[in-house]
C-alpha positions as CSV (number, residue, x, y, z in Angstrom):
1,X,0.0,0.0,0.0
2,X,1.6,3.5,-1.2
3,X,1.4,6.3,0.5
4,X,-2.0,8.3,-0.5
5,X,-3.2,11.8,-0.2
6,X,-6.0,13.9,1.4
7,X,-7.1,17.5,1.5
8,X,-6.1,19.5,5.0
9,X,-9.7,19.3,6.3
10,X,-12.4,21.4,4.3
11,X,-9.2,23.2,2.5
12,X,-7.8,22.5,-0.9
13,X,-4.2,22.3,1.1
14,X,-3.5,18.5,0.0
15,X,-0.9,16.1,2.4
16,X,0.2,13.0,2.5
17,X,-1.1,10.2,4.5
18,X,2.0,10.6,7.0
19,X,3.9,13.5,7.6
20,X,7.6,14.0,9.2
21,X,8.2,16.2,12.0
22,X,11.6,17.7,12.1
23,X,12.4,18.0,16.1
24,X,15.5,16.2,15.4
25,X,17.2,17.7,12.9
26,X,20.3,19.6,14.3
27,X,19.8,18.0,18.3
28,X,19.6,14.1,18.0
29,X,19.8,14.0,14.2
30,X,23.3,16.0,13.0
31,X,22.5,17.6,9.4
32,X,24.1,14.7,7.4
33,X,21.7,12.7,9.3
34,X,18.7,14.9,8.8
35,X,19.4,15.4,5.3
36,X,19.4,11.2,5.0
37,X,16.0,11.2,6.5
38,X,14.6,14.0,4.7
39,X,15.1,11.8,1.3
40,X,14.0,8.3,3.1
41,X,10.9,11.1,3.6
42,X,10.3,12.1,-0.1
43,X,11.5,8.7,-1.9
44,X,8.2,7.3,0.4
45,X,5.8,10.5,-0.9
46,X,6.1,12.5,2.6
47,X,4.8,15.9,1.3
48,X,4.2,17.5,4.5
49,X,7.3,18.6,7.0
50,X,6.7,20.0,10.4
51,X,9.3,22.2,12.3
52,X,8.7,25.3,15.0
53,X,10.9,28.5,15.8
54,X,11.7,26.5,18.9
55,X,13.2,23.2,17.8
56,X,16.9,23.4,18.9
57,X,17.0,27.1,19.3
58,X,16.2,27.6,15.9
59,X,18.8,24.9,14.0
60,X,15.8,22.7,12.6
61,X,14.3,25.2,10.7
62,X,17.9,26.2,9.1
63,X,18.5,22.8,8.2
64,X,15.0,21.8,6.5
65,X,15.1,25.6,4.8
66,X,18.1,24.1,3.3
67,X,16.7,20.5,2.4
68,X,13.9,22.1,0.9
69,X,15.7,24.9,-1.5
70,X,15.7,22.7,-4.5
71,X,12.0,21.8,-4.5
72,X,10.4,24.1,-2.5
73,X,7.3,23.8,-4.7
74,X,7.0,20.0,-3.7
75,X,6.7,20.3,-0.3
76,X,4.4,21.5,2.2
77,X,6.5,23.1,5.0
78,X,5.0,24.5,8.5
79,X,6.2,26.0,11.3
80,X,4.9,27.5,14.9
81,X,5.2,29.9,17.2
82,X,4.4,31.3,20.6
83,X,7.4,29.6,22.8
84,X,10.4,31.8,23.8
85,X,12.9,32.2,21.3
86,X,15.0,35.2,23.7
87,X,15.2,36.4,27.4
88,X,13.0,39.6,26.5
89,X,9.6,40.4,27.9
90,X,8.4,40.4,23.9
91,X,10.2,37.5,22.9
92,X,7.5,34.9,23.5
93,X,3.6,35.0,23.3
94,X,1.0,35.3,20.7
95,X,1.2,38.7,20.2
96,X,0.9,40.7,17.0
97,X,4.4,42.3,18.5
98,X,6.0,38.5,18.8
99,X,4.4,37.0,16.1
100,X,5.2,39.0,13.5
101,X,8.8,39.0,14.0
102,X,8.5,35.2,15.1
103,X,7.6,34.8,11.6
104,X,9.7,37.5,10.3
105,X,12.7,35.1,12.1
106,X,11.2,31.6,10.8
107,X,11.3,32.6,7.4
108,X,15.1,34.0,7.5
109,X,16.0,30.4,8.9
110,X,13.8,28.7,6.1
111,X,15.3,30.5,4.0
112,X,11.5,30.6,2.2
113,X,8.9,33.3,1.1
114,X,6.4,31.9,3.0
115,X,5.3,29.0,5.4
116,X,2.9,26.9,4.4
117,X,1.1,26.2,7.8
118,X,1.6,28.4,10.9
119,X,1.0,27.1,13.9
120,X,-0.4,28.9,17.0
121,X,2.2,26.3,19.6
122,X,-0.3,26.7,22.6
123,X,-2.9,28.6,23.2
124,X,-2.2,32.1,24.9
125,X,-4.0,32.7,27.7
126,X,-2.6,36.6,28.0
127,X,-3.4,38.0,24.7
128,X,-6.5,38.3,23.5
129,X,-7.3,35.6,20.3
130,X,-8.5,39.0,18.2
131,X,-5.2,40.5,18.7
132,X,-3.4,37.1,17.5
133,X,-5.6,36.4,14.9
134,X,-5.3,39.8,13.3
135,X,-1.7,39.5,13.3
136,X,-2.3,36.1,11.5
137,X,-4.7,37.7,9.1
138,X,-2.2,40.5,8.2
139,X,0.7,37.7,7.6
140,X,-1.8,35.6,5.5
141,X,-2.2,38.8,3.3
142,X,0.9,39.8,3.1
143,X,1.5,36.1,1.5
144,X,3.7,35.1,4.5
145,X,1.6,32.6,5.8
146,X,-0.2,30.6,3.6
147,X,-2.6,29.0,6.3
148,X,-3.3,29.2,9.7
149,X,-3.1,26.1,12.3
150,X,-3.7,25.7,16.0
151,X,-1.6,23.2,18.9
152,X,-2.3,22.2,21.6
153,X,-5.6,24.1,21.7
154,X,-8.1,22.1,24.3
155,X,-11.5,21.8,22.1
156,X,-13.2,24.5,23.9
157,X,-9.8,27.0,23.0
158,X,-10.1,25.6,19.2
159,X,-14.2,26.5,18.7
160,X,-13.5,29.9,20.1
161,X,-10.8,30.9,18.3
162,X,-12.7,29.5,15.2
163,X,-15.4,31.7,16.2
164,X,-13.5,34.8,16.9
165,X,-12.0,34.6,13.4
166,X,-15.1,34.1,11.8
167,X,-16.7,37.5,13.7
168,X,-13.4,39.4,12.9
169,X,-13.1,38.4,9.3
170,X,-9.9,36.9,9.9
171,X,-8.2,33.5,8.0
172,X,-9.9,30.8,9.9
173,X,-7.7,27.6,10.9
174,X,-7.8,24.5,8.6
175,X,-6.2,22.6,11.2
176,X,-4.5,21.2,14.6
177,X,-2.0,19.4,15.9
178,X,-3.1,17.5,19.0
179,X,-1.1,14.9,20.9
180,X,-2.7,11.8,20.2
181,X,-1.5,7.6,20.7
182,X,-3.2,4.3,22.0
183,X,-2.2,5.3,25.4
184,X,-3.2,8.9,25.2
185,X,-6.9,9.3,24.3
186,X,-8.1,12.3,25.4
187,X,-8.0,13.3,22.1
188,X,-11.1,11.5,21.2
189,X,-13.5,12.9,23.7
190,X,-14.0,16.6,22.0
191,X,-10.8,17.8,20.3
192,X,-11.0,15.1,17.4
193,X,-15.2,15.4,17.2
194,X,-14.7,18.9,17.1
195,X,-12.5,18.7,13.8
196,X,-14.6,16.2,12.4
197,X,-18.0,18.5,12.3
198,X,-16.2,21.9,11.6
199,X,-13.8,20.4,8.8
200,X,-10.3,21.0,10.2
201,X,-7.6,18.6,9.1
202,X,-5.5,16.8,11.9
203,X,-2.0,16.1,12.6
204,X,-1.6,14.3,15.9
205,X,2.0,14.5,17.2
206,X,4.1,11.6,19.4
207,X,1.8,8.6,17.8
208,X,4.5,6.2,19.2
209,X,4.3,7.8,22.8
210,X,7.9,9.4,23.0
211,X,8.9,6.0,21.5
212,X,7.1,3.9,24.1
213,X,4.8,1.9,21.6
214,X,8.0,1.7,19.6
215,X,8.9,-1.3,21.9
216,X,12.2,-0.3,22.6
217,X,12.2,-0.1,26.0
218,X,10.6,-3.3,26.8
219,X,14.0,-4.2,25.5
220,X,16.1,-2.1,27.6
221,X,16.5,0.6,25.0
222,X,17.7,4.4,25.2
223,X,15.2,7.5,25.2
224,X,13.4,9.9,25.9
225,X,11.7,7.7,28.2
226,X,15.2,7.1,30.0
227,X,16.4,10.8,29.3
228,X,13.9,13.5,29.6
229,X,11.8,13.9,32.7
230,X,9.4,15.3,31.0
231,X,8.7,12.3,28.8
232,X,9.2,10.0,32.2
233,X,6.3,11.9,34.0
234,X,4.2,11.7,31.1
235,X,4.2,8.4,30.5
236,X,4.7,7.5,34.0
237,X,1.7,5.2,34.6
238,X,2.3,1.5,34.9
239,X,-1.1,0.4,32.8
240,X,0.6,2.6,29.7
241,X,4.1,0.1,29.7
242,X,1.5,-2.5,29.6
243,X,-0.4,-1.6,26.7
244,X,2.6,-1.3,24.8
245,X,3.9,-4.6,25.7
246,X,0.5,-6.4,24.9
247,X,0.6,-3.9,21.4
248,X,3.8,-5.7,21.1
249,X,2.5,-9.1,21.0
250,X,0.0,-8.4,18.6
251,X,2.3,-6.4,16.5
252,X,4.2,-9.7,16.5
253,X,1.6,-11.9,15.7
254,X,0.6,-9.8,12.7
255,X,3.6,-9.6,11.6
256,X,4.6,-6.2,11.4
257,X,6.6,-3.6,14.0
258,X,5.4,-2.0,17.2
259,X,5.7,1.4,15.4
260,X,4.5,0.7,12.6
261,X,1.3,-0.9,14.3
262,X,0.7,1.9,16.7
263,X,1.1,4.9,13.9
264,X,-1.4,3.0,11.6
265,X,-3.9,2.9,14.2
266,X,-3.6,6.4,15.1
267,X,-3.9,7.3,11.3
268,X,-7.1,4.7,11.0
269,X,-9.2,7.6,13.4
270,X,-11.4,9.6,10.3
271,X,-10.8,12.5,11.5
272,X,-7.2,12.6,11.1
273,X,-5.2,13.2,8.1
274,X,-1.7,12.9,9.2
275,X,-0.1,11.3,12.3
276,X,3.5,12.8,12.6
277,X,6.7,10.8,12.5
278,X,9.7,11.5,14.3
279,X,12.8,9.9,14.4
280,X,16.4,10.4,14.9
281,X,18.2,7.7,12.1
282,X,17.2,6.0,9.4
283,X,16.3,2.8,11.2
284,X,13.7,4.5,13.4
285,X,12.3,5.8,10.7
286,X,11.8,3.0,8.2
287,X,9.9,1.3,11.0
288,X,7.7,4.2,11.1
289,X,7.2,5.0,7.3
290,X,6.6,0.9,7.5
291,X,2.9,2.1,8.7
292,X,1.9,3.2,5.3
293,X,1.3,-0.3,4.2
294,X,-0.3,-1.4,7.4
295,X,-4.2,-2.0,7.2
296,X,-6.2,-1.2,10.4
297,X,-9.9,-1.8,9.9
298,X,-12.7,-1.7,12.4
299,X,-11.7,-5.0,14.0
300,X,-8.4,-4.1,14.9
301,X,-8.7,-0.6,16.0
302,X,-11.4,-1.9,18.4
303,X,-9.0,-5.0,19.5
304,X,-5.6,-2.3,20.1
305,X,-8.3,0.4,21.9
306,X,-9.2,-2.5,24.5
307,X,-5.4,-2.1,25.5
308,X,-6.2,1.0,27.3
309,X,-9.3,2.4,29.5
310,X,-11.7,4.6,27.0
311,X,-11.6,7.8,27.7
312,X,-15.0,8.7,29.6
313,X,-17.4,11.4,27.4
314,X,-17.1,15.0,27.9
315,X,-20.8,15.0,29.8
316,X,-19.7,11.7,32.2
317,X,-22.6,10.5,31.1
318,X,-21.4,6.9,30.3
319,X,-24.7,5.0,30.2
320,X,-25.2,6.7,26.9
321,X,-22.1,5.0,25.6
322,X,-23.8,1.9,26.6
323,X,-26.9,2.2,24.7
324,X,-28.8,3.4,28.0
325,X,-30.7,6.9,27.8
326,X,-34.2,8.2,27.4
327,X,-34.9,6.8,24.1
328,X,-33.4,6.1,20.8
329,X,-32.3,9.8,19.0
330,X,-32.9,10.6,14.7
331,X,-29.4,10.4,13.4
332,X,-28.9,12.2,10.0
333,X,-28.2,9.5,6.9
């Protein structure tokens, strides 16, 4: 199965079934290495490449500006902003002040005209969303930014920034990048639902759990599980190294990888368009791409989801899950 190709949500932005987030290039991936894995990328139809302002102070963005000179046209590149990027006051935020020259920055290290998708990299709970999204809307029209994307956002955060650009007149988001794997859910109570019925395109990030799902560590391998207590505390809980072990098993009687396995189901959700791949060499990599030709239909996303606890609806009403409620509701054909 070759990689295929979808629009960004109710936009004609078209991307490929995967998409390769660049985190690594200039940190864990040195740019002989990055520029290896930014062809393994393209030879398997990756259109879509994902960096921020942020991603090793700035380094990963000079590196894919580079990879992408030749073929810019090709390629769909995004970026973010609101993280620091500098000690002054101004030097972080969604402000029009920080993210016009965030921008103004990005697109000196990407060597570009424009990026393709920017991302608002967390929602800003200081400045006003009229204020960002204006500053967005002048960017989009000045032909910097080509589209506008939202991380992070909780569902809630997402619908009214969606609604304050619609009353303002400003570009609407297409899409978002929520975190989203087997053993973190949360995604599917409102944030995914919420995409689905207003059309935005989705581009969950860490589908292999900070390499959890990857299997590695049941192994005794080296990570960001080992390395960065960030990582550690996220995936902390003992129920989550268990789901990836029994993931593991079925991977294996399947016959195909962990990662492979665990990126296909987070790509067999409808409402996403593109999990994101990360990956340090070549090796982690073609285990990941490896999910392209990995089939997950309704059997086995329902078998790999009874790893984990569902997440419980956004009302807590669970009987309704169950079937149980006042009476049967009209559904639309």
């Amino acid at each position: 199965m070759a990689m295929h190709y979808k629009n960004v949500g109710h936009s004609g932005l078209v991307s490929s079934s995967l998409a390769f987030g660049t985190m690594s290039f200039g940190g864990d991936a040195d740019e002989a290495t990055s520029a290896a894995l930014y062809a393994r990328c393209r030879d398997r139809g990756v259109t879509v490449f994902d960096c921020a302002d942020v991603y090793n102070g700035g380094r990963s963005e000079e590196i894919l500006g580079r990879l992408v000179a030749c073929h810019r046209h090709d390629v769909v590149v995004t970026s973010k902003a609101f993280f620091p990027t500098g000690d002054g006051p101004n030097d972080r935020s969604s402000s029009r002040y920080h993210l016009v020259r965030a921008v103004e920055g990005s697109l000196r290290r990407l060597n570009t005209d424009r990026i393709d998708v920017l991302f608002l990299h967390k929602y800003d709970e200081s400045t006003p969303l009229d204020e960002s999204l204006r500053a967005l809307e002048h960017l989009t029209a000045a032909g910097k930014v080509c589209y506008v994307g939202l991380s992070n956002f909780a569902a809630w955060q997402m619908m009214k920034a969606l609604g304050v650009a619609d009353r303002i007149g400003a570009a609407r988001a297409i899409c978002t990048q929520p975190m989203y794997n087997l053993v973190k859910r949360q995604a599917e109570v409102e944030i995914l639902p919420a995409c689905a019925s207003e059309g935005l395109g989705v581009f969950p990030y860490s589908p292999l759990a900070g390499g959890l799902l990857s299997g590695k560590y049941g192994a005794g391998g080296q990570g960001r599980l080992t390395s960065n207590a960030m990582y550690q505390k996220r995936y902390e809980a003992s129920h989550y190294h268990a789901a990836a072990a029994e993931l593991g098993a079925i991977a294996s009687e399947l016959g195909v990888g962990a990662p492979a396995l665990a990126i296909a189901w987070v790509a067999s959700h409808p409402a996403v368009t593109a999990p994101i791949l990360g990956a340090r060499n070549l090796e982690q990599l073609d285990a990941c791409l490896a999910a392209a030709d990995v089939v997950v239909d309704e059997a086995l996303r329902a078998r790999l989801s009874a790893l984990v606890p569902t997440p419980p609806l956004a009302t807590d009403r669970a009987e309704e899950a169950a079937g149980m409620s006042y009476g049967k509701t009209l559904r639309k054909a």
